[in-house]
C-alpha positions as CSV (number, residue, x, y, z in Angstrom):
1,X,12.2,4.0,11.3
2,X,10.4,1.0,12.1
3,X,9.5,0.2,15.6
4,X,8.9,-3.5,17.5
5,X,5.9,-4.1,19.7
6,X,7.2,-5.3,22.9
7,X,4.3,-7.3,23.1
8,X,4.3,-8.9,19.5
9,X,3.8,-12.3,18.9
10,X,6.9,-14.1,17.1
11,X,5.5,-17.2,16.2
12,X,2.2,-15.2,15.0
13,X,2.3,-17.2,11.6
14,X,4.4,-16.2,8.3
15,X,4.3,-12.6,7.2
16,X,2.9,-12.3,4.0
17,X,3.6,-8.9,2.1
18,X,5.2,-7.2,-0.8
19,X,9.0,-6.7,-1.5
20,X,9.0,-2.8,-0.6
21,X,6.5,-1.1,2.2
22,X,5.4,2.4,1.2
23,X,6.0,4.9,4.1
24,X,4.4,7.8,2.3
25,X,7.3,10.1,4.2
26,X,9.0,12.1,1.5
27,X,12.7,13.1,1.5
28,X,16.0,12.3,0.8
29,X,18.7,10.6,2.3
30,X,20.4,12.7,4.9
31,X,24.1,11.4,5.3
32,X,27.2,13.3,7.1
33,X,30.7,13.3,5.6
34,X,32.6,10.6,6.2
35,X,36.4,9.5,5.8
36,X,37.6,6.5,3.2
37,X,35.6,3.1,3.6
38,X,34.4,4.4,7.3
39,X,31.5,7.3,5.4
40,X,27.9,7.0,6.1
41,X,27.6,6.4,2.9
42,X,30.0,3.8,2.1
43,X,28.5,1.8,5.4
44,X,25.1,2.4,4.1
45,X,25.9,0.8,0.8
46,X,27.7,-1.8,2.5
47,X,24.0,-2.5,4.5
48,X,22.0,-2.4,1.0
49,X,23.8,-5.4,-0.5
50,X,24.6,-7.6,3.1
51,X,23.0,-10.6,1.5
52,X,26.2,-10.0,-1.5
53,X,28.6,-11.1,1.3
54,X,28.2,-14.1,2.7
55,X,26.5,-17.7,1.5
56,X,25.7,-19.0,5.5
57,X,25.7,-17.9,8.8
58,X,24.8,-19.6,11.9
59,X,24.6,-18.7,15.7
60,X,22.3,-17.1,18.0
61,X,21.2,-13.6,19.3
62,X,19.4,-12.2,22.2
63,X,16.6,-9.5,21.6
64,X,14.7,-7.6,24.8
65,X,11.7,-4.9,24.3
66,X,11.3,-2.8,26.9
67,X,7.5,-1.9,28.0
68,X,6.5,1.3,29.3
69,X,5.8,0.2,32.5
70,X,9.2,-1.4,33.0
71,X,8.3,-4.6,32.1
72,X,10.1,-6.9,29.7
73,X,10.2,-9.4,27.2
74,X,13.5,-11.7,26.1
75,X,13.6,-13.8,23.4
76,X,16.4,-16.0,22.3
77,X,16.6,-16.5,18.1
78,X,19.0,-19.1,17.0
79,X,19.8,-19.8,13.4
80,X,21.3,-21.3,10.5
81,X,20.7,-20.0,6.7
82,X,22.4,-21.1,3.6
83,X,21.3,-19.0,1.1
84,X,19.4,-18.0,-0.9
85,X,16.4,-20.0,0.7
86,X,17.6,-22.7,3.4
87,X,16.8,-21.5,6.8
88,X,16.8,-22.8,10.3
89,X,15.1,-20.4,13.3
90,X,14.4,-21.6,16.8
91,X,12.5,-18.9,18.6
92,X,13.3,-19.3,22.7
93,X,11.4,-17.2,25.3
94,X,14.0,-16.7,28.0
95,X,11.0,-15.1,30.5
96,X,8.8,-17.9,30.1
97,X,10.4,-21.0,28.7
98,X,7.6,-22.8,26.7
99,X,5.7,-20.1,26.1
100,X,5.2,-18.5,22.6
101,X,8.2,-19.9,21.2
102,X,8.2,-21.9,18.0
103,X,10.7,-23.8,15.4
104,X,11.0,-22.9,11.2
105,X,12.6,-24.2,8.4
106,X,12.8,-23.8,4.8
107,X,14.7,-26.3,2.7
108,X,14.6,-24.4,-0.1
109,X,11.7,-25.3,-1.9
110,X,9.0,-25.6,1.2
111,X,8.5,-24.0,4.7
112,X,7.6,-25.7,8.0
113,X,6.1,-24.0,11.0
114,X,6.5,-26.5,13.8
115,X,4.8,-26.5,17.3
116,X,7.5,-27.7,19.5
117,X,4.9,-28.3,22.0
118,X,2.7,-30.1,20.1
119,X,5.2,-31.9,18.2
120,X,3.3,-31.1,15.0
121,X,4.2,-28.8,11.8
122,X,2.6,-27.1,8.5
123,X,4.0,-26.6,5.4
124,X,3.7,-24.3,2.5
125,X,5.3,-23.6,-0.9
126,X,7.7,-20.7,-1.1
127,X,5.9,-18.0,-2.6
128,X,7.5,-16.5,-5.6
129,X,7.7,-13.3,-4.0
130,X,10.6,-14.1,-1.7
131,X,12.7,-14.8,-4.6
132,X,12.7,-11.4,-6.2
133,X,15.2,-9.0,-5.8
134,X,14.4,-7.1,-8.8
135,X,13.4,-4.4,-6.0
136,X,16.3,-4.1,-4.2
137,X,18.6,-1.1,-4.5
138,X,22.6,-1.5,-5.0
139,X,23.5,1.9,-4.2
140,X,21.8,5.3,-2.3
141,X,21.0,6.7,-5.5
142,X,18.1,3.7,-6.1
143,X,17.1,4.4,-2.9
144,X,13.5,6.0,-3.1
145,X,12.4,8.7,-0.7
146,X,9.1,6.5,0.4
147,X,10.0,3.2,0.3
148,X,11.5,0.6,3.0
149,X,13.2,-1.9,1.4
150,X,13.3,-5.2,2.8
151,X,14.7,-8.4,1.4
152,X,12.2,-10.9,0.7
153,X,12.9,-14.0,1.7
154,X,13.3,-12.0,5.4
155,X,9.6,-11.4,5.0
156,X,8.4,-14.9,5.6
157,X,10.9,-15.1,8.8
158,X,8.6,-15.2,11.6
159,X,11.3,-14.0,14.5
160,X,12.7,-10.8,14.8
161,X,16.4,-11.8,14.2
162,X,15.8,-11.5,10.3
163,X,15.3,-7.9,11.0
164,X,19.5,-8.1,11.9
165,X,20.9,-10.7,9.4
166,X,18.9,-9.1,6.7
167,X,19.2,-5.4,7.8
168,X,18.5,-3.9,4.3
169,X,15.7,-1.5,5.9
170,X,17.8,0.0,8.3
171,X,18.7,2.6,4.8
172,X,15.5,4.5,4.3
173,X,15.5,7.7,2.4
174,X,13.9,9.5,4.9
175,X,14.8,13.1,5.3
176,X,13.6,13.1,9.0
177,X,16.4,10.7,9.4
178,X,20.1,11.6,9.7
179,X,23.2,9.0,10.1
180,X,26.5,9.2,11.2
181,X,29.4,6.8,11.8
182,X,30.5,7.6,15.4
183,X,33.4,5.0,15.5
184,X,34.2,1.8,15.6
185,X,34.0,-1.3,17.9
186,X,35.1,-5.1,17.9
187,X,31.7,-7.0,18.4
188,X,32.3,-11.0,18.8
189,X,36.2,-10.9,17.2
190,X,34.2,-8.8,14.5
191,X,35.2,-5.0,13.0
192,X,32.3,-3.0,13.2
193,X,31.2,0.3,12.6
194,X,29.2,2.2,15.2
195,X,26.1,4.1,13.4
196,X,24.5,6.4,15.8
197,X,20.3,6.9,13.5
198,X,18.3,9.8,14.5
199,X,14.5,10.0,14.2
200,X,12.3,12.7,15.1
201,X,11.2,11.2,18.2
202,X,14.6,9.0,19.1
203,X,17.7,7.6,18.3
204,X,18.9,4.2,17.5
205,X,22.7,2.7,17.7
206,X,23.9,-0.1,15.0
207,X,27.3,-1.6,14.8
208,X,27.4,-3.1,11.9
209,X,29.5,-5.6,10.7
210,X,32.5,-4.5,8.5
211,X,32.4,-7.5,6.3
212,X,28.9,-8.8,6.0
213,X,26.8,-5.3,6.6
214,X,25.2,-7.2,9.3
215,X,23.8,-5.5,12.5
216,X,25.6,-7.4,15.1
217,X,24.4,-4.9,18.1
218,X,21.3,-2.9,18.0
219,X,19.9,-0.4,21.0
220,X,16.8,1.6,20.0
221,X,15.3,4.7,22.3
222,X,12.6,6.5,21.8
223,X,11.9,10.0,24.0
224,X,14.7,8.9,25.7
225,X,13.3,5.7,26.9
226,X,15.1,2.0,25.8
227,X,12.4,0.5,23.8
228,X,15.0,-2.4,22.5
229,X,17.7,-3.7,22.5
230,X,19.6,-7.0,20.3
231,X,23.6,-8.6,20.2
232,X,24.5,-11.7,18.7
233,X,25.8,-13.9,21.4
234,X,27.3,-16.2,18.4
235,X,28.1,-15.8,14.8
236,X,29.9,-18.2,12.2
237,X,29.7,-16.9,8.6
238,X,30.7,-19.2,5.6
239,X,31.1,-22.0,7.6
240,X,29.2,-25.4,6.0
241,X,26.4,-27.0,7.8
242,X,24.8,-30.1,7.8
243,X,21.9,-30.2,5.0
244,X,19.5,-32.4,7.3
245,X,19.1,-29.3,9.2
246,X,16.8,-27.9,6.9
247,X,14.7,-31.2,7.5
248,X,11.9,-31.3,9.6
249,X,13.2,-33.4,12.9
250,X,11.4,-36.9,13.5
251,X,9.0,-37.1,16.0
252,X,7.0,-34.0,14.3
253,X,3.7,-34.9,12.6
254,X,2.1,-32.9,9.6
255,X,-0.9,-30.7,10.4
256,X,-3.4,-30.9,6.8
257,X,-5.2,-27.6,6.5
């Protein structure tokens, strides 16, 4: 189970890797029965092929990491993504406005990281390794006992918010891992399912969205200790949205390496 830094950097740069991250933990799945379209396994499924289910979204979420010492760090993500490759994120630190936040956008062919500060921007082709899913599992039978899979457009996302639209990970074949469907819960108007994960050294809650697969809510502990915590305070899926938002606004001048 993957873990966030409280003190990462969002805005670090794009995140260049490799469709599937090897783990080296062998196992299998470990799922609990379940009843009709509410079983680990169906919602677990339902999380593998999220991106099948809707062609935009737009809104905002909230995530906090907790430090060990108490202390804190809140960073508002807003978006817009019409898929497969048009994205909008606006990273907003709610401790200290100003402060490590940033603004990108794809357009589909091209990706800008802009310096709201600054008022300037990069860009950068694509790379053809976000646009393979050949990777990606369907079903829990493709899914490999060593692998995490992640989508791969999400990988060039610099914010932690794709870690909720595109939630694909969340299904590891991990055999120190065991879920379990422990209800369900209306999250923004939404149906979800309440998944309650348990690791070795924690536990993590995820209500995820009947109809999309997405994790609307997230709380993560570990040794009993909040480590973080995420909700979308918005969410429109399938509704259209204006194509210049995948522009770079005026007023912004390209950086040249």
């Amino acid at each position: 189970m993957r873990k966030q830094d409280w003190l990462v950097s969002i805005i670090a740069g794009i995140l260049l890797g490799v469709v599937a991250t090897v783990l080296g933990l062998p196992g299998k799945l470990a799922i609990q029965p379940g009843r009709a379209a509410g079983s680990i396994d169906n919602v677990l499924t339902l999380i593998l092929n999220s991106h099948t289910h809707w062609s935009t979204i737009k809104g905002e979420a909230e995530v906090t990491w907790y430090g060990p010492n108490g202390g804190t760090q809140t960073y508002i993500n807003q978006f817009q993504i019409s898929q497969p490759y048009s994205a909008y994120i606006n990273i907003i630190n709610k401790d200290q406005p100003g402060f490590n936040e940033g603004l990108w956008i794809s357009d589909g062919q091209k990706i800008y990281e802009l310096d709201k500060t600054k008022k300037s921007y990069t860009e950068n082709n694509i790379p053809d390794f976000a646009k393979k899913f050949v990777l990606m599992p369907k079903n829990l039978s493709e899914v490999s006992t060593d692998v995490v899979y992640n989508h791969p457009f999400s990988l060039l996302i610099p914010a932690p918010v794709k870690e909720y639209i595109y939630p694909e990970w969340f299904v590891q074949g991990n055999s120190t891992l065991s879920y379990q469907v422990t209800g369900q819960e209306q999250v923004l108007g939404r149906d979800t399912w309440v998944v309650l994960l348990k690791t070795k050294t924690g536990e993590t809650t995820a209500w995820i969205d009947q109809a999309t697969g997405m994790i609307l809510r997230y709380e993560q502990k570990e040794n009993g200790q909040l480590s973080e915590k995420m909700a979308f305070t918005s969410l429109e899926v399938d509704s259209s949205i204006n194509a210049n938002t995948f522009m770079v606004p005026a007023g912004y001048t390209l950086t040249k390496p």
